[in-house]
N, C-alpha and C positions, 0 to 999 in steps of 0.2 A: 542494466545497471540497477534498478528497482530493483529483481530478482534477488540479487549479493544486496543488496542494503535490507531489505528483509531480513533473508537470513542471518546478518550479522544483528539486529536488532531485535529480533525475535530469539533469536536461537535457536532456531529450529531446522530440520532438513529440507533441502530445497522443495519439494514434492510439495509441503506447507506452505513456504513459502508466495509458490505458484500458483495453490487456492486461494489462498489469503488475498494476494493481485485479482486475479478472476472473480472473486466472492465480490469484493471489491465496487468492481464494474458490473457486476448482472446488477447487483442492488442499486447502486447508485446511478445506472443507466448513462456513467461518462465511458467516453472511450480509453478502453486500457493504456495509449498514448499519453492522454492527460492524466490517470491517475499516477502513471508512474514518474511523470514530470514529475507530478507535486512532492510523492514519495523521495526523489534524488534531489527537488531544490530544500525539502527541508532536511533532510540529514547534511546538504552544505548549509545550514543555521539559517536560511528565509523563510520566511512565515509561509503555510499552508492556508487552502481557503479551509471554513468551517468545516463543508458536506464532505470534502475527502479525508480529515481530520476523523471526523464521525466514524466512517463508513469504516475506515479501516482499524478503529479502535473497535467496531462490533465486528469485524469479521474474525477478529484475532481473540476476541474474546468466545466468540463462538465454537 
């Protein structure tokens, strides 16, 4: 579900999408599980903690 909420907020191809997850977690050292919790509870509008906030505004920017 992560995967579709990237791609739809990124706009980007799935292939993207999937580094951008992965990128994610090497860096941040959480489990791809948790990052994409956080990824699907905030596209349903609940706040995110900081570090995966972070992480996946430099992976995308990368």
């Amino acid at each position: 579900m992560a995967h579709g909420v990237l791609i739809a907020d990124l706009a980007c191809e799935p292939d993207r999408a999937w580094e951008t997850l992965v990128t994610v977690c090497q860096r941040s050292n959480i489990k791809q599980r948790d990052v994409a919790e956080a990824i699907t509870s905030a596209a349903a509008g609940n706040p995110t903690s900081a570090v995966a906030q972070e992480q996946v505004t430099t992976a995308v920017q990368a």
